[in-house]
TORMI-36373 format. One record per residue: residue number from 1; residue in one letter; x, z, y of N, C-alpha, C in turn. Coordinates in steps of 0.1 Angstrom, whole numbers, plus 5000, padded with zeros to 4 digits. Layout:
<pts>
[pt NUM 'a' [X Z Y] [X Z Y] [X Z Y]]
...
</pts>
This chain:
<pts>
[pt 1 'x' [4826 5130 4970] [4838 5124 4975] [4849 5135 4978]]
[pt 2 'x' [4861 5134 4972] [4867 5143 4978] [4871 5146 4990]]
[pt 3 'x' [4874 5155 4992] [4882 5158 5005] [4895 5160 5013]]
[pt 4 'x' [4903 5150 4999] [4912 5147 5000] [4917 5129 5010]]
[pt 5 'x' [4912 5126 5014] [4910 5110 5018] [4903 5114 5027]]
[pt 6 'x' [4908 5108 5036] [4907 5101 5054] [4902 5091 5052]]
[pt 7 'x' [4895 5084 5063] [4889 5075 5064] [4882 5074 5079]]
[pt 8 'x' [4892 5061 5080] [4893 5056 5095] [4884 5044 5097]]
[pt 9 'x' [4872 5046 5102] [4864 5035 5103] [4854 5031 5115]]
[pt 10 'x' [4852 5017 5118] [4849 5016 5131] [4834 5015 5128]]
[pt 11 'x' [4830 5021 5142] [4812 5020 5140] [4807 5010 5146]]
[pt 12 'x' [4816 5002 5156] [4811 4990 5164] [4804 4981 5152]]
[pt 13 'x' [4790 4976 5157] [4783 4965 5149] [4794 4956 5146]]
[pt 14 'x' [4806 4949 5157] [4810 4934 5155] [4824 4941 5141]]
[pt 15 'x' [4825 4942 5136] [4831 4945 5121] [4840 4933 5120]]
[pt 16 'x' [4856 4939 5119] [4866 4931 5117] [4861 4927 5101]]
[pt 17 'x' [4868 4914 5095] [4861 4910 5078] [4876 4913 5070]]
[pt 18 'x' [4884 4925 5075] [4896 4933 5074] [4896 4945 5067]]
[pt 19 'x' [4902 4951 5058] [4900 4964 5054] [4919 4965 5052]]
[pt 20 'x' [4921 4974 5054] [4938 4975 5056] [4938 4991 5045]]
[pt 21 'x' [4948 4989 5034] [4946 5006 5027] [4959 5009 5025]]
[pt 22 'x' [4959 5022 5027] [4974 5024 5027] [4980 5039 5014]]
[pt 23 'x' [4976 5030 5003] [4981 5042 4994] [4991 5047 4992]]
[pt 24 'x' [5001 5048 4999] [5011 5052 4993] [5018 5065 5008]]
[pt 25 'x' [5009 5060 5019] [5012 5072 5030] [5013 5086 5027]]
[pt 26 'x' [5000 5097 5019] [4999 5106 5016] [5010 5116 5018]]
[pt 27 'x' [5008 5127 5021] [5023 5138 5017] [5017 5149 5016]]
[pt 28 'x' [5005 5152 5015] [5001 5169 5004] [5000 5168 4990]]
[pt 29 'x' [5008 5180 4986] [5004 5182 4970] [4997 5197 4967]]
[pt 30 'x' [4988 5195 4962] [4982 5212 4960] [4985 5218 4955]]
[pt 31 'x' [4985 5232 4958] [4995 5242 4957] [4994 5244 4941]]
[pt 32 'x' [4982 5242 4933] [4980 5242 4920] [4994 5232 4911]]
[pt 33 'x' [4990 5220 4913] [5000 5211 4908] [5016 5216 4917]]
[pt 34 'x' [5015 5218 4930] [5030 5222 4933] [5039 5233 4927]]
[pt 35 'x' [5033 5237 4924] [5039 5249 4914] [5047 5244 4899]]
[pt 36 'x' [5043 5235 4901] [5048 5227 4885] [5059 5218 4888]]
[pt 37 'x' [5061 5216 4902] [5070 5203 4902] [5085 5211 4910]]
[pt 38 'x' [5097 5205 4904] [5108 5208 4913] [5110 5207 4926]]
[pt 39 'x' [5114 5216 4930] [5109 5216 4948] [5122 5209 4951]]
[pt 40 'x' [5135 5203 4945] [5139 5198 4950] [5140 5182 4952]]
[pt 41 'x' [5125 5178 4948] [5125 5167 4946] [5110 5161 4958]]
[pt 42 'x' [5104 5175 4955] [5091 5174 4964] [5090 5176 4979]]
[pt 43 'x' [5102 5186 4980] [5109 5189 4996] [5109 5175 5003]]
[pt 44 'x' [5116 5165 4992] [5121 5154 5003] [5108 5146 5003]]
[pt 45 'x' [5102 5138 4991] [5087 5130 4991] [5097 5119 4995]]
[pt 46 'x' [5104 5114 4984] [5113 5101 4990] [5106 5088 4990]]
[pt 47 'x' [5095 5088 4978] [5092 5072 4976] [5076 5072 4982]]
[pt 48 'x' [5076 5082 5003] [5071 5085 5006] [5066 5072 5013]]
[pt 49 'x' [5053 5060 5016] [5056 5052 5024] [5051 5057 5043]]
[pt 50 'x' [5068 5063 5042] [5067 5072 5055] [5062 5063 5070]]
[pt 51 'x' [5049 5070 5073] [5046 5066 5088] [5038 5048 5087]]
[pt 52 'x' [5038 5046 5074] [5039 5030 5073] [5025 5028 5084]]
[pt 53 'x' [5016 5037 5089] [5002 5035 5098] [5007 5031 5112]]
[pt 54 'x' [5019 5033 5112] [5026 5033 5126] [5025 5012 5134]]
[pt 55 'x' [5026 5008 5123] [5032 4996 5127] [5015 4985 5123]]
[pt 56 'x' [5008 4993 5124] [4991 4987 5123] [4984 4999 5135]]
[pt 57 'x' [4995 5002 5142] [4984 5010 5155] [4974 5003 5166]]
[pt 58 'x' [4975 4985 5160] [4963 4979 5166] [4950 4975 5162]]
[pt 59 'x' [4950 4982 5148] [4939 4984 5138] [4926 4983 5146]]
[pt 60 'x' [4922 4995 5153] [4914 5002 5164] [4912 4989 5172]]
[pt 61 'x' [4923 4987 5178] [4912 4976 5186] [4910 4963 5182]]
[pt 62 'x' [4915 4964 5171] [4905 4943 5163] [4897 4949 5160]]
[pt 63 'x' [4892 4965 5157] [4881 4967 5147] [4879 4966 5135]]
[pt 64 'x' [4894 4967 5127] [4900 4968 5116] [4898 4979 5109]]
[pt 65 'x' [4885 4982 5098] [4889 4994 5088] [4897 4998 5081]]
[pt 66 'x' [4904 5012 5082] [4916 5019 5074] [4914 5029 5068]]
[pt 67 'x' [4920 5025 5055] [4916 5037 5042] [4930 5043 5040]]
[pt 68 'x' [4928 5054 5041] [4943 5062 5040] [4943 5073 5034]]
[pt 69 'x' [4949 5079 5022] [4951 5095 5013] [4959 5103 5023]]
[pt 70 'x' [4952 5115 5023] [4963 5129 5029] [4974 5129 5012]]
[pt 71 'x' [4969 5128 5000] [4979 5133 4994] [4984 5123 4988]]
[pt 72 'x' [5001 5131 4986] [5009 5120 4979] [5005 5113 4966]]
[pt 73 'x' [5019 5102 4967] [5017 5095 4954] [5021 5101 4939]]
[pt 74 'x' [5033 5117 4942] [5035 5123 4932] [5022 5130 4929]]
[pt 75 'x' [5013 5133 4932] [5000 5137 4925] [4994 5127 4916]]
[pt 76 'x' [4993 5112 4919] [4987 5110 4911] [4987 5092 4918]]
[pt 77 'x' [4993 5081 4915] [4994 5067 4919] [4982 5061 4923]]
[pt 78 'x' [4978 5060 4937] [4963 5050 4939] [4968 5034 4936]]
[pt 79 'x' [4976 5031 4931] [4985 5015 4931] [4988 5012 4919]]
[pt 80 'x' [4983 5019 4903] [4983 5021 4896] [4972 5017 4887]]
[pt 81 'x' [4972 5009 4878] [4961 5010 4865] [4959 5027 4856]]
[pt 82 'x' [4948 5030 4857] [4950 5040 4847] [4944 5034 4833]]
[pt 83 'x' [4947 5027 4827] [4950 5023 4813] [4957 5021 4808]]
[pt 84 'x' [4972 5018 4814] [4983 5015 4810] [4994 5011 4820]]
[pt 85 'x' [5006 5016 4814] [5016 5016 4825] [5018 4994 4825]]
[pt 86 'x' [5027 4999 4841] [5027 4983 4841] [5040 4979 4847]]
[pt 87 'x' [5042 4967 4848] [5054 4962 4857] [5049 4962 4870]]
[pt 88 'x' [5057 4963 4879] [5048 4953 4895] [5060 4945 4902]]
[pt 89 'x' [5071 4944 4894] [5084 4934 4894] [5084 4924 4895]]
[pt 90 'x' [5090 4911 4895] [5091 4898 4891] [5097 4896 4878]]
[pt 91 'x' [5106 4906 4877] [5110 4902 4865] [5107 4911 4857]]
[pt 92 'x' [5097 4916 4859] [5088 4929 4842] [5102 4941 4844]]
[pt 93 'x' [5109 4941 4852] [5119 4954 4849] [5108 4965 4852]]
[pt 94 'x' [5113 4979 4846] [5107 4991 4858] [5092 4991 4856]]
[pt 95 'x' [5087 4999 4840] [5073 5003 4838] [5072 5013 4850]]
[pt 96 'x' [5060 5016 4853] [5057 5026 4861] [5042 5031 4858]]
[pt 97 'x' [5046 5047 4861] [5030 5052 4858] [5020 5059 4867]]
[pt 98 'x' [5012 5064 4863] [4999 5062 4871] [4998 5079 4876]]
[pt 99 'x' [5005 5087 4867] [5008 5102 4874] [5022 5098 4876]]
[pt 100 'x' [5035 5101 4882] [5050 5094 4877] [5053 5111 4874]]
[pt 101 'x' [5065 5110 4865] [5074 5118 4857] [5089 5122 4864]]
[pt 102 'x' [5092 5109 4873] [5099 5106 4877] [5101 5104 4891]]
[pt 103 'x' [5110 5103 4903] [5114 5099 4911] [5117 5078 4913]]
[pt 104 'x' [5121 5076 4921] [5126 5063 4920] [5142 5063 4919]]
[pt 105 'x' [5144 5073 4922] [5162 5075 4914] [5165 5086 4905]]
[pt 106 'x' [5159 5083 4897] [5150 5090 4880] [5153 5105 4882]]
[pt 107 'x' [5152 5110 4892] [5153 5131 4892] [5138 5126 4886]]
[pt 108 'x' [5133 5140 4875] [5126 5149 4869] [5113 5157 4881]]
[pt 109 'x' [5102 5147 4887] [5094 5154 4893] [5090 5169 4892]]
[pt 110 'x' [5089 5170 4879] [5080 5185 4871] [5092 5197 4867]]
[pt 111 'x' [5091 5202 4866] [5097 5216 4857] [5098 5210 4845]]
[pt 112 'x' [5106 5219 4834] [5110 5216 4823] [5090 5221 4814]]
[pt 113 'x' [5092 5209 4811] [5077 5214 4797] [5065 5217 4807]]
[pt 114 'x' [5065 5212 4824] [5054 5218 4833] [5045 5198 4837]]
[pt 115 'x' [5052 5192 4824] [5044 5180 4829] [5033 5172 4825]]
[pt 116 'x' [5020 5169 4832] [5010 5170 4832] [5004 5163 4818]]
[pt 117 'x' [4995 5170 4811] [4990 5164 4796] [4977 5153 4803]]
[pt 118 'x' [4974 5150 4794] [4963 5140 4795] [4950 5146 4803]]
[pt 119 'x' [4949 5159 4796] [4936 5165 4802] [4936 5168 4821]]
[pt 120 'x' [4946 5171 4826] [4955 5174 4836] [4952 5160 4847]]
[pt 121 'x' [4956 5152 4837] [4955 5131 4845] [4941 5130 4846]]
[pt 122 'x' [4934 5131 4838] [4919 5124 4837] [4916 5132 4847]]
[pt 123 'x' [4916 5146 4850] [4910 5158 4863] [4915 5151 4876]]
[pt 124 'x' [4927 5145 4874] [4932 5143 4890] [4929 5121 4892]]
[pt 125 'x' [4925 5124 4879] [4921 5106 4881] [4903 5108 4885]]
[pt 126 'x' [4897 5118 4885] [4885 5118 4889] [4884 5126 4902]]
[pt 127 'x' [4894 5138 4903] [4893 5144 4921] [4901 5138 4927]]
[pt 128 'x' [4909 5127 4924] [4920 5117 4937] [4915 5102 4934]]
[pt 129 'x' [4919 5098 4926] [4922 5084 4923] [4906 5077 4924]]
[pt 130 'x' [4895 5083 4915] [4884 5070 4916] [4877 5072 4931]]
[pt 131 'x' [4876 5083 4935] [4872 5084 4951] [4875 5069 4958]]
[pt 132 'x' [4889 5071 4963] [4899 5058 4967] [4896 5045 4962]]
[pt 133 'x' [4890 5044 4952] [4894 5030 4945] [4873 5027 4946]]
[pt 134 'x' [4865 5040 4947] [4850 5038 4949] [4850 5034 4960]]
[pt 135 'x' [4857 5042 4971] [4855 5038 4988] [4862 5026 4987]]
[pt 136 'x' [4871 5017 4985] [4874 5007 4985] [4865 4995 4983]]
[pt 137 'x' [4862 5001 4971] [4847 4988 4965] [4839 4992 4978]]
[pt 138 'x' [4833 4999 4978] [4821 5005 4988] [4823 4993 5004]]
[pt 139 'x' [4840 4999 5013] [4841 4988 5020] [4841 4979 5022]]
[pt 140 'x' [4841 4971 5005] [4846 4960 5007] [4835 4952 5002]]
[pt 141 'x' [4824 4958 4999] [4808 4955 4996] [4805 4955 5011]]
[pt 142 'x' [4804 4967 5019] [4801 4964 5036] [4805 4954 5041]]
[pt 143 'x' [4817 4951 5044] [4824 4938 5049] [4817 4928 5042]]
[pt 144 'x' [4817 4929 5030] [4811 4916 5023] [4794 4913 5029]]
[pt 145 'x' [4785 4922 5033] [4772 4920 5037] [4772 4912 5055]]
[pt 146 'x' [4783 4914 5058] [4785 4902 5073] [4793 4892 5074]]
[pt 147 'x' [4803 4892 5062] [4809 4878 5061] [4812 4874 5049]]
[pt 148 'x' [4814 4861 5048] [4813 4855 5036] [4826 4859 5029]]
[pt 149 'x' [4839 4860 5036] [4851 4861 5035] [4859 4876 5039]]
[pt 150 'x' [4868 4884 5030] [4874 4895 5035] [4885 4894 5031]]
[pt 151 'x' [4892 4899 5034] [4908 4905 5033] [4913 4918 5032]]
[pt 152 'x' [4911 4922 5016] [4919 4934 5016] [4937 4940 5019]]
[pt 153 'x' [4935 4944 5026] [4955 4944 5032] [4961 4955 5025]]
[pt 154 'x' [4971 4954 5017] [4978 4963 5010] [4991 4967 5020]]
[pt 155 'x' [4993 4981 5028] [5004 4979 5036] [5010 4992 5031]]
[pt 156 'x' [5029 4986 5026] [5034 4995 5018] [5049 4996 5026]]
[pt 157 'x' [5060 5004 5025] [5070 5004 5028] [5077 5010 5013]]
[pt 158 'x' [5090 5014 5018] [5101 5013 5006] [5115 5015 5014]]
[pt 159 'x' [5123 5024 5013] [5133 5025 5010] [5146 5013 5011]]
[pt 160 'x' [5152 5008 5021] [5161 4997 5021] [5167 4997 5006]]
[pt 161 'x' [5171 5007 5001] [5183 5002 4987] [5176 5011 4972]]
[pt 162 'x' [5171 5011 4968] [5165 5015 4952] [5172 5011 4944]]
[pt 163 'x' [5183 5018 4938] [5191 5010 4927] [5181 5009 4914]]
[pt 164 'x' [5174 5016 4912] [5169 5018 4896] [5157 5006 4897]]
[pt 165 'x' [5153 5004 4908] [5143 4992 4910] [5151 4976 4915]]
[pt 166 'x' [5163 4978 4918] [5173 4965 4922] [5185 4969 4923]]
[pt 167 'x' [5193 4960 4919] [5206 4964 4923] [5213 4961 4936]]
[pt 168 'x' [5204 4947 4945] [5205 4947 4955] [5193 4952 4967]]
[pt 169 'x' [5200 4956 4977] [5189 4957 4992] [5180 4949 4991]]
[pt 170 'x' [5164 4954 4992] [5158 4947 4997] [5155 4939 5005]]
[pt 171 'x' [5152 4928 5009] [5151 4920 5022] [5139 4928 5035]]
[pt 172 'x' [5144 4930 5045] [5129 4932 5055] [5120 4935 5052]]
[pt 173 'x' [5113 4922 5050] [5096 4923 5044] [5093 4913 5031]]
[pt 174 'x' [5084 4916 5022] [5084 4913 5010] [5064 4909 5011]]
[pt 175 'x' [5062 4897 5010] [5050 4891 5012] [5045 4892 4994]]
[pt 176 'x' [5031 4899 4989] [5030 4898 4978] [5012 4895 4979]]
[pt 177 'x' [5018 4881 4971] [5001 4876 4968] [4999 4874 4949]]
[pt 178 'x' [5008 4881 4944] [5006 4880 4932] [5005 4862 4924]]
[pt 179 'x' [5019 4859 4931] [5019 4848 4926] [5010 4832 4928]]
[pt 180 'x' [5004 4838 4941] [4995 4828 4951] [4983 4829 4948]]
[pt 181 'x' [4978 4841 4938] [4964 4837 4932] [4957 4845 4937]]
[pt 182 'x' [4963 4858 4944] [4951 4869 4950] [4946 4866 4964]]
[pt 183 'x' [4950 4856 4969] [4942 4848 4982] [4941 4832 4987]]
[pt 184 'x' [4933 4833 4991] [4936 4816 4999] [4950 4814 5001]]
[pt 185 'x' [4948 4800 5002] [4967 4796 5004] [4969 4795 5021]]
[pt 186 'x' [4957 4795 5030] [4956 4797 5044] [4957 4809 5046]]
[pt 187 'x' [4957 4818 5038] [4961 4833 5042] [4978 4837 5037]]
[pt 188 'x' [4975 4833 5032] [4995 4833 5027] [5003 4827 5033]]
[pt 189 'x' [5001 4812 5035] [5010 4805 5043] [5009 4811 5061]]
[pt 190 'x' [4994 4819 5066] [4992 4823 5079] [5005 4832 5076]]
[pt 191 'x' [5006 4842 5073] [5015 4851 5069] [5031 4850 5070]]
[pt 192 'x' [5028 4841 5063] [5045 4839 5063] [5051 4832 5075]]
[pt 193 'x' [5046 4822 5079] [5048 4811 5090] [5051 4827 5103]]
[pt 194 'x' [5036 4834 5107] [5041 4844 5114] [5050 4852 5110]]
[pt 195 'x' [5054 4857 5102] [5070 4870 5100] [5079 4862 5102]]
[pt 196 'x' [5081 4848 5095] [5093 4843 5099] [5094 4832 5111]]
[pt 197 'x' [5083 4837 5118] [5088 4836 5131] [5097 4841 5140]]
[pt 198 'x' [5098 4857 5135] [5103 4868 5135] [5123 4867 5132]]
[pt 199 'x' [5132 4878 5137] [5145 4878 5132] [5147 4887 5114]]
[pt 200 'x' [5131 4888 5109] [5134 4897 5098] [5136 4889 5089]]
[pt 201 'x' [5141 4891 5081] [5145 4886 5063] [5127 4887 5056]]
[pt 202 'x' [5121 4870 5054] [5113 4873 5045] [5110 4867 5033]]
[pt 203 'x' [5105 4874 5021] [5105 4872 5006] [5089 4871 5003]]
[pt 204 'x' [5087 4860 4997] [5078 4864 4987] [5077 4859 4972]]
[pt 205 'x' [5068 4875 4971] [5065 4878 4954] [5079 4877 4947]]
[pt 206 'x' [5087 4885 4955] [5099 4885 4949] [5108 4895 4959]]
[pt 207 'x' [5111 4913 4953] [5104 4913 4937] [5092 4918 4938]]
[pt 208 'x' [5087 4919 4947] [5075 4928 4944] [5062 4919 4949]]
[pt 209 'x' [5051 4915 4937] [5039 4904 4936] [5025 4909 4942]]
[pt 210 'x' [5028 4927 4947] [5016 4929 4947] [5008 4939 4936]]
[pt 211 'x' [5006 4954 4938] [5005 4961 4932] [4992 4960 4924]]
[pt 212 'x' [4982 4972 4919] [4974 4975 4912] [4963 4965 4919]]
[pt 213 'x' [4959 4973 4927] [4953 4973 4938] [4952 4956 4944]]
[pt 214 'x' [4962 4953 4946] [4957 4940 4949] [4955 4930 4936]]
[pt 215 'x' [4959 4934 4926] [4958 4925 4914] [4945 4925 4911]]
[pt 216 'x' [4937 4937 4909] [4925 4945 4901] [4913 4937 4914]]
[pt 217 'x' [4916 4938 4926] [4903 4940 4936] [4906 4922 4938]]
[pt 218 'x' [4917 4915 4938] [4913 4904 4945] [4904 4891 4935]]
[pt 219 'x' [4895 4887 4945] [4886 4879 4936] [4885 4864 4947]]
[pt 220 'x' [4889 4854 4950] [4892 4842 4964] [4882 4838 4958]]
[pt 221 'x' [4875 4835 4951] [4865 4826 4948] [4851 4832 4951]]
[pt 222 'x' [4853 4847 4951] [4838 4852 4952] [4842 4861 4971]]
[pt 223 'x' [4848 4853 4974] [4854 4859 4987] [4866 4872 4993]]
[pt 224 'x' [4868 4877 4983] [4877 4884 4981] [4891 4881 4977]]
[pt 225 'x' [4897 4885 4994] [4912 4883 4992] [4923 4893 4993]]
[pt 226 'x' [4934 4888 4986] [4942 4904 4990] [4956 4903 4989]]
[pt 227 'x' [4961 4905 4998] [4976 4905 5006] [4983 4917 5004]]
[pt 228 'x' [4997 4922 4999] [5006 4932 5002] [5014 4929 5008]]
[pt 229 'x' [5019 4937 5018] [5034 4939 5025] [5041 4948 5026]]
[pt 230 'x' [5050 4944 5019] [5064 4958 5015] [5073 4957 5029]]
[pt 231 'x' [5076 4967 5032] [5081 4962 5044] [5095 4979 5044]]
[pt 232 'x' [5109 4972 5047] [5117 4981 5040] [5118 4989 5048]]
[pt 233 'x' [5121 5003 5053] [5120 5011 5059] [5123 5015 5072]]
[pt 234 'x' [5138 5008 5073] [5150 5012 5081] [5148 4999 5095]]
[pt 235 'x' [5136 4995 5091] [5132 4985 5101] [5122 4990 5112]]
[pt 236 'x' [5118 5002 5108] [5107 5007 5117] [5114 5020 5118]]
[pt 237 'x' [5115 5035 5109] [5120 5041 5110] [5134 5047 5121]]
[pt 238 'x' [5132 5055 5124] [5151 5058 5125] [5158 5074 5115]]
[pt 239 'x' [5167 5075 5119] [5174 5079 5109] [5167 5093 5105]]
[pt 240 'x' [5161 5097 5109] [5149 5111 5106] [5138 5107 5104]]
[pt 241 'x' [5138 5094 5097] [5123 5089 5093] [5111 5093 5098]]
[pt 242 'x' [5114 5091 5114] [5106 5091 5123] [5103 5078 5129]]
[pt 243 'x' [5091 5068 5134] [5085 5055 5135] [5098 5056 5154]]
[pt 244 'x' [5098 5042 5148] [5108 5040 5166] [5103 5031 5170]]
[pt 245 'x' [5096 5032 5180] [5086 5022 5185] [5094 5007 5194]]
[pt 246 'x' [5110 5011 5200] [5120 5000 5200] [5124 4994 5190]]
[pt 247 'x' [5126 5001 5179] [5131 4991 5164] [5120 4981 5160]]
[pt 248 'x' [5108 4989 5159] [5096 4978 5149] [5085 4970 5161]]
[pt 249 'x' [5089 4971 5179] [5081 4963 5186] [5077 4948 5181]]
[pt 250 'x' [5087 4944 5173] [5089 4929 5174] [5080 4928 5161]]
[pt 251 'x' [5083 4934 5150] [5071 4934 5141] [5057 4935 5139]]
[pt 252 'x' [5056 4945 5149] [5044 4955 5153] [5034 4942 5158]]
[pt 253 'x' [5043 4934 5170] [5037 4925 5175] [5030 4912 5163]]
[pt 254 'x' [5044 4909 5152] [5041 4899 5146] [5030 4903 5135]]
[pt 255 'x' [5027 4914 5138] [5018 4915 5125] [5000 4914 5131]]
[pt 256 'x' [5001 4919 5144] [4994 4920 5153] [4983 4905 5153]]
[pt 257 'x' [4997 4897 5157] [4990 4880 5158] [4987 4877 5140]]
[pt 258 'x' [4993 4883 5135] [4991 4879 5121] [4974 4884 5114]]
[pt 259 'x' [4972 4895 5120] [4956 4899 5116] [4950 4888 5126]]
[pt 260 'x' [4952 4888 5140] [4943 4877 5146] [4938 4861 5137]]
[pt 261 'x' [4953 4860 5131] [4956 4846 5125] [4942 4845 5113]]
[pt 262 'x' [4947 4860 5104] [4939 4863 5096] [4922 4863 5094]]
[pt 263 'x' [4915 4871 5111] [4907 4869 5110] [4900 4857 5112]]
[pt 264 'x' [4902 4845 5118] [4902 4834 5123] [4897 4824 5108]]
[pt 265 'x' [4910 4824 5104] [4906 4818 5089] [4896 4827 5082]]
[pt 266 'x' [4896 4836 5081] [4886 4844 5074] [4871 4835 5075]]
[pt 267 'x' [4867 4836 5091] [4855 4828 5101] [4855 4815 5094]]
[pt 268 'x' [4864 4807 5090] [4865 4794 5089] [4860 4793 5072]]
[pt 269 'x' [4862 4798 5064] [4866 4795 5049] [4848 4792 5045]]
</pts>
């Protein structure tokens, strides 16, 4: 297993039937691969989903397992198919890949001619990427041996305005069940009913349906469910993209009753 991945997990017997992952938190890159990439692009770590652990700090006490990378997503995409680049759009805009080349406001990650060959991908898809995606299965096998029902939680943030990925601001929060099929319809509709109880703007599966990750792992019929939440930055953050615990209270809270909601049905199904 590498030793690159954290892993936050409760040892109490009573086991929430929750696993919450957060691929896209990460911010180390090894000094091996850093050397190859423009420092003016890796300085900032923009399509960083900065602090996004902040606003699940009640994880701990439902007894909620959390899977989280030390390193970034410029090393190598845990949200990602490695077989082929994909959309994760509504409308197919915006392939994306599984090491990126790119930024989300197309700057050039790498040095000129320093970007990574095939041989380079497969090394960092076997020391980053299948760890993540083994411990995932692995959790979600555990959970699965005490209840019949789990919920994998995809929790992602983003940047309020991405021109190359929209021309308009994103809304708040962005609910993605991949088109209603990667969970119960009692876990989607719990979902939404709580945010927009809320004063935030909420969307779903539009544009974003729900990454790799939830597409690949969710299975409703063999009890496997799986939820993403995009949730846009400038809502929790403040301007040093630092977590502001007065901006995101009211979220923090709604997401709070929303795992309770969650695990409830979970018990029930």
């Amino acid at each position: 297993m590498s030793d690159n991945i954290n892993f936050s997990t409760t040892k109490d017997p009573k086991i929430s039937p929750i696993l919450i992952s957060m691929p896209h938190l990460g911010t180390i890159i090894p000094e091996q691969i850093k050397h190859t990439m423009n420092p003016s692009v890796i300085d900032g770590l923009d399509d960083t989903d900065w602090h996004v652990d902040h606003l699940y700090d009640f994880a701990d006490s439902q007894k909620i397992t959390v899977i989280k990378p030390e390193f970034s997503r410029y090393v190598i995409d845990l949200n990602r198919s490695i077989n082929s680049e994909e959309s994760l759009y509504s409308d197919g805009r915006l392939l994306t890949q599984l090491v990126p080349t790119h930024d989300f406001t197309g700057r050039p990650i790498y040095k000129d001619k320093l970007e990574p060959n095939q041989t380079e991908i497969n090394k960092r898809v076997a020391e980053f990427y299948q760890p993540y995606h083994d411990k995932l299965k692995s959790e979600i096998k555990r959970l699965k041996s005490t209840s019949n029902h789990v919920l994998l939680f995809e929790a992602h943030s983003i940047r309020r305005y991405v021109p190359k990925i929209s021309p308009d601001p994103f809304p708040d929060l962005i609910v993605g069940t991949n088109n209603g099929t990667s969970c119960h319809r009692d876990l989607e509709e719990a979902a939404l009913s709580l945010l927009r109880r809320t004063p935030y703007s909420v969307e779903l599966n539009d544009p974003f349906q729900g990454g790799y990750i939830t597409r690949s792992f969710a299975n409703p019929e063999e009890g496997i469910h799986c939820i993403q939440l995009e949730v846009s930055q400038d809502v929790y953050l403040d301007e040093n993209r630092e977590p502001d615990s007065a901006k995101s209270h009211l979220l923090r809270e709604a997401l709070n009753e929303s795992f309770q909601k969650f695990q409830s049905i979970l018990e029930r199904l």
